[in-house]
Each structure stands twice: as structure tokens, then as C-alpha cells.
N, C-alpha and C positions, 0 to 999 in steps of 0.2 A: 504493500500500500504506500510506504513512505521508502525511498532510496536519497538519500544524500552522503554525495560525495565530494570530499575534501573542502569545506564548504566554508566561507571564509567572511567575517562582518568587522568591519572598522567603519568608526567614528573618529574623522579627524584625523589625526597619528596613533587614536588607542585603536586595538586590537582589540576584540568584546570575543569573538570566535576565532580560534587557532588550526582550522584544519578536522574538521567534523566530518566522521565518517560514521552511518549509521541506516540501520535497514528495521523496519516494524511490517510484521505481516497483517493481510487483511484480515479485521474482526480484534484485532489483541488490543489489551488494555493495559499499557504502561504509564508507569511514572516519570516524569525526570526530576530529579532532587540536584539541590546547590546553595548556598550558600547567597546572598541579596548579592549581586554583582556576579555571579559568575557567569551570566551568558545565558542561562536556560531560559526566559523570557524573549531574550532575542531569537536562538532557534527555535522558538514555537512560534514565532512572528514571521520568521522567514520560512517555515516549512508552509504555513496558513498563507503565505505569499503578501500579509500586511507591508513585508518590507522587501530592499531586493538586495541580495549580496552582494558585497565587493569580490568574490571571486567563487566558484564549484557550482556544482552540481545540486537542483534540488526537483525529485521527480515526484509527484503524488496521484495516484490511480493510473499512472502509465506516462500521464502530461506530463511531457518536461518544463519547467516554469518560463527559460530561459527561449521557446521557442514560439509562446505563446505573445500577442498582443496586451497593453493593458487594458483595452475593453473586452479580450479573450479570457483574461484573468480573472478580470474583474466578476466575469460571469459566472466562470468555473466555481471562482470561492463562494459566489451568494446560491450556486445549488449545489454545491458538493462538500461546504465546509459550513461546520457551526462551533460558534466562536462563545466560551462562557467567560468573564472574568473577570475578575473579582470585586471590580465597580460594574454595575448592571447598566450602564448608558442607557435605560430607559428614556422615552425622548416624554418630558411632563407635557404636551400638548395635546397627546395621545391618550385614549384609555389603556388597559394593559391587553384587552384583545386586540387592538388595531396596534401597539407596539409588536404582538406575537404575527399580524399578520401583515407588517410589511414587508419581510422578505421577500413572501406571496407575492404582493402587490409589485414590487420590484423587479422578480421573473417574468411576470405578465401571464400570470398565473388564475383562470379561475379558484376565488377564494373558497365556493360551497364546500367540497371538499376538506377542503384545509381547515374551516368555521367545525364541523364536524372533529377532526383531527386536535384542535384546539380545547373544544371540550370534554373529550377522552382523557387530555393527557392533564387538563385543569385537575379535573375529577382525582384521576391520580395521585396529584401530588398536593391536593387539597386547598386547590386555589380558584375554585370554581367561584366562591361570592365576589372574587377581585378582578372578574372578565369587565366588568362594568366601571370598575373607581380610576383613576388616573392614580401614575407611580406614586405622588406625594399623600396619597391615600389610605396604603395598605404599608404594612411595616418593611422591615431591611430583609430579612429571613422570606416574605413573602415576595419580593421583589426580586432577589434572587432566583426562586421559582421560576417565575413568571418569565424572565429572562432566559433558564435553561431550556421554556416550554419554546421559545422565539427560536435558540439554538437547531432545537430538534424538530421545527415545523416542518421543512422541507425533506426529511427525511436523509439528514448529511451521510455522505461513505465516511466522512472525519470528523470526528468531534474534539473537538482544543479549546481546553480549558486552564486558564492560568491564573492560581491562586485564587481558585473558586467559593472557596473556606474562608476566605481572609478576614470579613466581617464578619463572621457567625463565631456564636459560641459553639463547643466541643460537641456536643448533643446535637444540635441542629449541623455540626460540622459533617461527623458521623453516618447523619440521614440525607443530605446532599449528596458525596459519595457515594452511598449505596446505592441512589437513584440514580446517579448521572452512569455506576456500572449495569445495572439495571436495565435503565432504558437504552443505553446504548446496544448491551447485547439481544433486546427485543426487536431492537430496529435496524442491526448489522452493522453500526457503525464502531469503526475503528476508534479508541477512546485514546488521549494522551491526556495526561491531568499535569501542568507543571505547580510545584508545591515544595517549600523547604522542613515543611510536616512529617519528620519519620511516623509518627502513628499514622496519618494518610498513606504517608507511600508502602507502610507494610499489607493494604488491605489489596496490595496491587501484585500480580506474578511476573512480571516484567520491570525492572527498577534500573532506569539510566541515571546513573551522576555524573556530574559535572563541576571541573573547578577552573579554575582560571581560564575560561574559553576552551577546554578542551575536556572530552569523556575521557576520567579514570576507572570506569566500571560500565 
């Protein structure tokens, strides 16, 4: 699902990734763990295609990034990737259904479907009263939901999420995780969770570290 090869991000004169080589199959759910500064926020930025490398390789479901347009990319990520993190960029102008279904609107997408799809997965994760209220409405823990519900509208092959925990307490930490592995392996999607949480990254079978811009594990 994910191939990157020797894959290289500076800032300026800094060096943030040093030569990333790293391969994830389709459907697996790993971690990457590090340290605030070592880099793992950046490759999950550059594998999600938000950023573009200063030098390598970066391939996702077969696309090579590097061969694609940026209206090519652009499209790829809003139906083939879903993005969780750790601030919910809910847009407040929105209800929290029309924030979950602008992807939709974005594809150019019939929404009936997706309106459906939307409140399945409300239900689920128990944010069904909050289809109606706007972000500044419902609390942080529910806003998060509501966000992950946005991630997975479209039905992503990649789910990236980065420091998805980081507002929640332990408990509601705990119960976000199990859902984001959850629905991911309900709906096929490839999971990466970046996190510097050892009790997260132990709930995970695949665990990348990372320190100084490059994997030591």
C-alpha cells in the first residue's frame, strides 16, 4: 500500500528526514513512535502527499506521487486518503453533518448515499444528537468523532492519523483507538496512527520508530 524510498524533507539547511526507506502492506495497522521533533509528523505528511519532498520516492496504492499532477493529487488524497488529527479543523460555519459531508460535496459526489453512510457511523460512535449542532456546540471528545466520521466518509484505502489522542483524556484516548482500528479494519482501510504514546503504540502489531529523521526500528 505505502512504498517509500530513500525519501528525503528539509527545511531550509535543516534536514527533518534523512533517507526513509519503508514499505506497509495493504489493510495493516501501524504505529510510528518518536520523540516531538523527530520527523514522524513530517512523513505522514509527505506519504498523505500534504507536503512534497526534497528528494525519493513516495508510492501509495501503486501512484507514484512524483508522476502525478497537483490537481491529480489533489484528487487522489480527497478519495483515497482520510486524514485524523489531532486538532479537528472542523470549519464552525458548518453543522457537523455538512463538515462530514464535504469531502462528498468536493468529489462531486451524490450525497444520498453518503447522508445514509453518515448516520451508521454517527450511531456508532454515539454522535448521532450532534448531526445537527455546529463544532462550537458539542464538546472536544465529540468533535473529534465527528471528524474521524469526515475521515472515513469516503471510504479511504489510507487512513493517517496524527496524534489523534492528543486532546482526550486516557479513557476516551483508549476508545478512539479502538475505533479508528475498528472501523478501519471494517472498511479495508490501511491504518497509520503517528503518536509519541507507548500505551497507544503497544495496542498496534506493527510499530515504526523514529529519531533524528531516520527509522531505528
Amino acid at each position: 500500500m505505502i512504498q517509500v524510498i530513500d525519501l528525503r524533507k528539509s527545511y531550509s539547511e535543516v534536514e527533518v528526514l534523512k533517507g526513509i526507506n519503508l514499505q506497509l502492506e495493504d489493510k495493516s495497522q501501524s504505529v510510528i513512535l518518536g520523540s516531538s521533533g523527530s520527523g514522524k509528523s513530517t512523513l505522514l505528511y509527505l506519504v498523505g502527499g500534504l507536503e512534497t519532498p526534497t528528494s525519493g520516492k513516495i508510492s501509495v496504492g501503486g501512484k507514484d506521487y512524483s508522476k502525478l499532477s497537483d490537481g491529480e493529487l489533489s484528487e487522489f488524497r480527497n478519495n483515497q486518503i482520510g486524514f485524523v488529527f489531532q486538532f479537528h479543523f472542523l470549519l464552525s460555519s458548518l453543522t457537523c453533518e455538512q463538515n462530514i459531508l464535504l469531502p462528498v460535496k468536493i468529489a462531486g459526489r451524490k450525497q444520498k448515499p453518503f447522508i445514509e453512510l453518515t448516520e451508521m457511523l454517527a450511531k456508532y460512535l454515539g454522535v448521532t444528537h450532534c448531526l445537527k449542532k455546529y463544532p462550537y456546540q458539542i464538546s472536544g471528545g465529540e468533535q473529534q468523532r465527528v471528524n474521524i466520521i469526515r475521515a472515513l466518509i469516503l471510504k479511504p484505502k489510507l487512513l493517517l492519523c496524527d496524534e489523534p489522542t492528543g486532546n482526550l483524556d486516557s479513557k476516551n484516548s483508549e476508545k478512539v483507538i479502538g475505533l479508528l482500528k475498528e472501523l478501519a479494519s471494517e472498511l479495508g482501510s490501511t491504518l497509520v496512527v503517528v503518536t509519541h504514546d507507548l500505551k497507544i503504540a503497544s495496542q498496534f502489531p506493527y510499530k515504526i520508530t523514529i529519531e533524528d529523521g531516520q527509522l531505528i526500528r
